[in-house]
N, C-alpha and C positions, 0 to 999 in steps of 0.2 A: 797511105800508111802501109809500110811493108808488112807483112806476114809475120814474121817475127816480132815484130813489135805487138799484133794482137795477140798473137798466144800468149806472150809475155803479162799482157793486162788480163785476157783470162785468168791466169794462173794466180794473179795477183786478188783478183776478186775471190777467187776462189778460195785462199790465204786467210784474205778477210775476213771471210763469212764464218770459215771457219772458229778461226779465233774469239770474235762475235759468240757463236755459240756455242763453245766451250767457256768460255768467262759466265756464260748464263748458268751451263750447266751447272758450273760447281757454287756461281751463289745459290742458285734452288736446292742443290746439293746438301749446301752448309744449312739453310733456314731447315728444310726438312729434318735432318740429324739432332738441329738446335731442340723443335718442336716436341721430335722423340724424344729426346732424352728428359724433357720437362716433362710431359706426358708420363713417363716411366718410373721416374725417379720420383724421391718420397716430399718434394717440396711442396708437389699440390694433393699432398694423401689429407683426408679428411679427420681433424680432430677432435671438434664438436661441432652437433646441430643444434639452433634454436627455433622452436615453434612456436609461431605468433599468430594470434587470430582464432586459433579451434576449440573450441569450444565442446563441439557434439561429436569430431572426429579426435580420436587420440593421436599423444603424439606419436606415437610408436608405431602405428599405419601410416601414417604421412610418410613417414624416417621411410620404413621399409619401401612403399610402391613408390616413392622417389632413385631407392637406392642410394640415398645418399648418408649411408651408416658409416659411422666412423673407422677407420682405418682404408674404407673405399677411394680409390681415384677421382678426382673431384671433375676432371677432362674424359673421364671413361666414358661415359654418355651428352649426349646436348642438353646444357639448358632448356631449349624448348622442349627434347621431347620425355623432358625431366615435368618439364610443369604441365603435358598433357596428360602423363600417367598420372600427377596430382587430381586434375581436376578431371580423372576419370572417377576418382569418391563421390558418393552421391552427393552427399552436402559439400560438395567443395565447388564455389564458384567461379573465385579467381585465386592466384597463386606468381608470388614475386619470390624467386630465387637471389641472394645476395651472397658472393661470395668474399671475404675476408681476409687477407692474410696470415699467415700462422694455419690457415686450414680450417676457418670458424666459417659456419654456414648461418646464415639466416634464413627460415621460410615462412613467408608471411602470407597466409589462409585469407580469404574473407567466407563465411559457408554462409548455404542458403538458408533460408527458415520457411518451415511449411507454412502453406496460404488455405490450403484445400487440402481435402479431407473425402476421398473416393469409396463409396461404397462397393465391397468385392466381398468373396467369400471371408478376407478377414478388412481391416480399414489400409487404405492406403494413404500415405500423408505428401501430399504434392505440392513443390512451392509454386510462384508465382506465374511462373516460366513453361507450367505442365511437367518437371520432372521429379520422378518418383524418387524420395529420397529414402524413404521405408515401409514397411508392413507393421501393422499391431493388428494384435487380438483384440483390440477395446478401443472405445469409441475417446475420440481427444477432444475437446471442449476448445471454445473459442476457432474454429475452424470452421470454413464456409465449407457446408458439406454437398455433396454432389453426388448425384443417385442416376441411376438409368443407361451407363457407360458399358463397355465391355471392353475390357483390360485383358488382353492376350498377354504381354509381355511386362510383370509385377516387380522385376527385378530394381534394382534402385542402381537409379543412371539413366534409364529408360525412360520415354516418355510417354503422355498420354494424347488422343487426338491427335494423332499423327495421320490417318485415314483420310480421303479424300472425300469421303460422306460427313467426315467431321469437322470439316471446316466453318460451317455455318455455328455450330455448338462452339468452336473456340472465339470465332469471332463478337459472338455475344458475350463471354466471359473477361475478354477484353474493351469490350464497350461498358460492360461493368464498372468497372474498374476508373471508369474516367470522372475526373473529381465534378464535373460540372452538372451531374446527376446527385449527388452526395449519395450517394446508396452505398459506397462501401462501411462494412459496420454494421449496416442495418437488416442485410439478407443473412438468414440462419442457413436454410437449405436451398438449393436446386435440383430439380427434378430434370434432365437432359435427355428427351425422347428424338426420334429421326424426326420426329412431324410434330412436335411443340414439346413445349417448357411451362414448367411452376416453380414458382418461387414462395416459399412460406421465410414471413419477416420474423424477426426479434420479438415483434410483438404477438407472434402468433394468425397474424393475416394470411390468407392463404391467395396468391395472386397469379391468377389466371393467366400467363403471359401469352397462350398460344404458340402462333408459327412462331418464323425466324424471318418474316416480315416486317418493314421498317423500324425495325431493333431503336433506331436513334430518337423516333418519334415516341414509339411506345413505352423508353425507358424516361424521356423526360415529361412523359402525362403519368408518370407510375411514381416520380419523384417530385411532380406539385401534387397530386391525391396525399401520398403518406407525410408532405409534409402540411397541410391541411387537415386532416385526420390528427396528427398531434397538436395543431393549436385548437382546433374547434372540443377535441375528446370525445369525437367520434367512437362507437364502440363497432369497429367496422371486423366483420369475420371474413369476407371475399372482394378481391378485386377481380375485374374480368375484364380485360384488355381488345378483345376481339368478339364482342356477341352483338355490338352495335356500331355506328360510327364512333363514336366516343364513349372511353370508359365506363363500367357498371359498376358501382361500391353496392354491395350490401351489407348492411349492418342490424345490429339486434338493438333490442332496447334497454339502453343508457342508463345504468343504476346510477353512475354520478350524475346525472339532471339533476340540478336542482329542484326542490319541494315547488319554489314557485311556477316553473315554468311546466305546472303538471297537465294543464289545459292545454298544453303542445301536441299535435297530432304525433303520434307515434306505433307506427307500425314494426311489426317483428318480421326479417327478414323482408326488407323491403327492396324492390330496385330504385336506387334514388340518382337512376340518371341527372336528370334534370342537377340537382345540386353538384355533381359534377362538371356538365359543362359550365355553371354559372361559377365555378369558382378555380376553375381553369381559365375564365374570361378574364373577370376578375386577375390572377394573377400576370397573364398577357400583358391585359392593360394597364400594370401598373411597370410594367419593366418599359 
């Protein structure tokens, strides 16, 4: 091939490529201009918002730490980091942005509901999840309350047992919670120390949990006791999870006993080991 004829296909390629990317540039060109101008212009300016779901949150906080107030740019911000400043609200769990034509917004809230109930200089109300959704002066009823914490940061959004000492206390509160104990419902307070736990029931029993020692075992011999204690009507004041191999009940004596069975031995404040394991056997063997 002579010399000539290469330069010639150089030049050619060169023509090419050019061409090639100038055709690019100016569609990137056009889409980006297209973009701005949609962007800029008042086709996607914001008309109305609707709020769905809130209940404890107003609408008018949503609206605002969304930004998504009427007359605003509906492209100004990302969706996403629209719906992180949402569910930066304490009670806001999740959050579904919907946008409409004409400039109608939808936002659709699910919020959380407090589970717990933190003892601090004023009451803390935490849902499910350990996050603080507010402070009160006064004590909220139907909350599992929780005592013996130290809460540095009370703000709402913030969480609780976040500490690396804390772990063993969350992981019990979570073993709680699992339905094959049925103990939710039934525990009023816990008491959450570094080196053990109390638990006082519904009914006022006040139970010894101890360490943070086989939690699995010790929560399902604490949930055949109380549920044994409600069919026999046991008048039981203390459970004690750790003074022997197996559970201690003590209980007082039994003003519903019946008149007949008055010849029944009955001691006050007794340790009735023994009737524990036999009715922990008992229920073993009948599963």
């Amino acid at each position: 091939m002579s010399a000539q004829k290469k330069v010639k296909r150089k030049v050619n390629k060169k023509k090419k490529f050019f061409r090639i990317f100038f055709r690019f540039f100016i569609f990137f060109t056009f889409i980006f201009l297209i973009i701005f101008s949609l962007k800029n212009s008042n086709l996607f300016n914001i008309n109305s918002v609707n709020i769905q779901g809130a209940q404890k949150v107003s609408a008018k906080e949503i609206i605002k730490v969304s930004g998504l107030e009427k007359g605003n740019k509906y492209f100004g911000i990302s969706k996403r980091d629209r719906i992180k400043k949402i569910q930066s609200i304490a009670y806001i769990k999740n959050a579904k942005i919907k946008y409409k034509l004409g400039g109608n917004i939808d936002i659709i809230v699910e919020e959380r509901s407090p589970y717990y109930q933190v003892e601090s200089t004023k009451y803390l109300l935490v849902d499910e999840n350990f996050r603080i959704l507010e402070e009160k002066d006064y004590k909220t009823d139907n909350l599992l309350n929780l005592s013996g914490l130290n809460v540095e940061n009370k703000k709402g959004g913030s969480y609780i047992l976040t500490y690396k000492e804390d772990k063993e206390k969350k992981a019990l509160l979570m073993e709680l919670k699992d339905s094959k104990y049925n103990l939710v419902g039934n525990i009023k307070s816990i008491e959450l120390l570094d080196s053990l736990t109390t638990f006082v029931t519904l009914d006022g029993i006040k139970v010894e949990f101890g360490s943070y020692n086989n939690m699995e075992y010790k929560l399902r011999m604490l949930s055949l006791i109380l549920e044994d204690i409600k069919k026999t009507d046991k008048n039981a004041t203390v459970v004690q999870m750790e003074k022997g191999t197996n559970p201690i009940l003590i209980v007082e004596e039994n003003s519903k006993i019946d008149s007949s069975n008055e010849n029944e031995e009955k001691n006050t404040w007794k340790d009735d080991k023994r009737y524990i394991e036999e009715k922990i056997d008992e229920k073993e063997n009948s599963n």
